[in-house]
N, C-alpha and C positions, 0 to 999 in steps of 0.2 A: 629477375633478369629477363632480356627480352632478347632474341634470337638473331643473327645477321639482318636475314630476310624483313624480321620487323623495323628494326633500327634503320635500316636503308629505306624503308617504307614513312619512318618518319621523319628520316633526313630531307627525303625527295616531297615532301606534302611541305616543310620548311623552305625549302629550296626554290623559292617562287620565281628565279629567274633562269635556273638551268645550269647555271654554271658550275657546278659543285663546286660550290664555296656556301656557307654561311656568314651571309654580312651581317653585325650587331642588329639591326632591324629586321631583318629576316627571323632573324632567334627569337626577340623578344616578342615577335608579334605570332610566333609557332607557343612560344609558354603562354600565351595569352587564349588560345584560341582563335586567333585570327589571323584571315587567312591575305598575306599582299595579292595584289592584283595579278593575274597571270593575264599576258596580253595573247588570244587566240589569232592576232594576224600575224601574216607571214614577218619574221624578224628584217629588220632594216638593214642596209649593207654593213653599216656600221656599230652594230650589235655584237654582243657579245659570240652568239653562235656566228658570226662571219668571220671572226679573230683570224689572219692567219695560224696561227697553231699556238699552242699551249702546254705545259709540261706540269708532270705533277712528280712530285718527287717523297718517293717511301723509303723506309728505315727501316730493318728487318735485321730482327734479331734472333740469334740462334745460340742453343745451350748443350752442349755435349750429352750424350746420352748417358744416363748413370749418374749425375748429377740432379738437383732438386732446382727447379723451376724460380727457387728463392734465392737462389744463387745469382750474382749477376751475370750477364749475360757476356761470354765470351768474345765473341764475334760482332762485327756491325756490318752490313753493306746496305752502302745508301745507293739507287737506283733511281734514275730521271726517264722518265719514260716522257716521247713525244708523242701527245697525242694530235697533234696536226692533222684533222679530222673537222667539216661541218657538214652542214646541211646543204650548202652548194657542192663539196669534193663527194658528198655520199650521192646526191644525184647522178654526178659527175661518173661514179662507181656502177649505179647503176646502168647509165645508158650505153657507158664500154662493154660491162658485160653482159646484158640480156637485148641490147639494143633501144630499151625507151624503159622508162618508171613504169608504165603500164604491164609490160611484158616483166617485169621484174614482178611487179605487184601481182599479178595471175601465181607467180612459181611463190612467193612466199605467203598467201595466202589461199592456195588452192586447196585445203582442207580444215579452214575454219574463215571465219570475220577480223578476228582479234588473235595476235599471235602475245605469247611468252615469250622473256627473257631468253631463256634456252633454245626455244624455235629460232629466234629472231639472231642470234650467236651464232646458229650454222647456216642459216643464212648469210650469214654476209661472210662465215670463213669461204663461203662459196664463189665469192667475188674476185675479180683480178685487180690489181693488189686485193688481198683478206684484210678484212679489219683483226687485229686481234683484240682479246678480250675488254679491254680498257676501253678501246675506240669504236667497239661495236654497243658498249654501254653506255659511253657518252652519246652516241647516235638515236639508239633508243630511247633516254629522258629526252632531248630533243623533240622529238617523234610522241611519245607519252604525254599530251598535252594534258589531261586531267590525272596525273598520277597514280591509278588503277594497277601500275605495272603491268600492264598490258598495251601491245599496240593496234589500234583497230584501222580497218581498210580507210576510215575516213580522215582519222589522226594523220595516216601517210598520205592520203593525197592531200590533206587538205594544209601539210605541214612541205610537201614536196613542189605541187603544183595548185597553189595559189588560186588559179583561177577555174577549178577545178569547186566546183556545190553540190 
């Protein structure tokens, strides 16, 4: 068995266009060893990352304490979270609250190159509005242009400010 962290390591190496979703070709071409095209230029207005908003929707189930796991599952609530969230509203994010990408970029990278998932989470709950967890993760794959799970100084500008080498 393979651990969150990994699964998500091998969803997101799948996952060639960012959207969390697995389209049939995306899948068959991750069992294959091969990898689709990731396009490193800035997304066009009409891509996916510029989508006005998006929602993803989880089931979550819960089993009384004192009971066995094999039991079915008593409770259901199903949950639609809006992630209404890209790469234009996180810019957006950042220039209300530090005043420009740059001055954001100095405070979330002022003691390394390459930020973590976790770095990069309280980062932006630092933001006005905060992303929370869900939409400070979809930002980050966004951002993670070679899947490292890591975001480096260049990934951000060069995923924020285009004209930026």
């Amino acid at each position: 068995p393979i651990d969150a962290t990994e699964a998500w390591f091998v969803f997101s190496q799948m996952d060639s266009n960012h959207d969390l979703a697995l389209a049939h070709k995306e899948f068959e071409a991750g069992l294959h060893g091969e990898a689709l095209p990731v396009s490193t230029s800035p997304p066009a207005a009409d891509s996916a990352l510029a989508a006005p908003a998006s929602t993803t929707t989880r089931m979550t189930t819960s089993t009384p304490p004192g009971t066995s796991s094999a039991a079915p599952p008593t409770t259901k609530v199903t949950t639609t979270i809006a992630l209404d969230v890209n790469l234009q509203k996180f810019a957006g994010l950042l220039e209300d609250s530090y005043g420009s990408e740059r001055r954001a970029s100095k405070k979330l990278f002022m003691n390394s190159s390459s930020v973590d998932f976790p770095t990069f989470s309280h980062f932006t709950a630092s933001l006005w509005p905060p992303l929370n967890q869900t939409q400070a993760w979809l930002v980050f794959s966004y951002l993670d242009v070679d899947h490292d799970l890591s975001v480096k100084e260049m990934e951000f500008f060069r995923s924020l400010v285009p004209s930026i080498d």
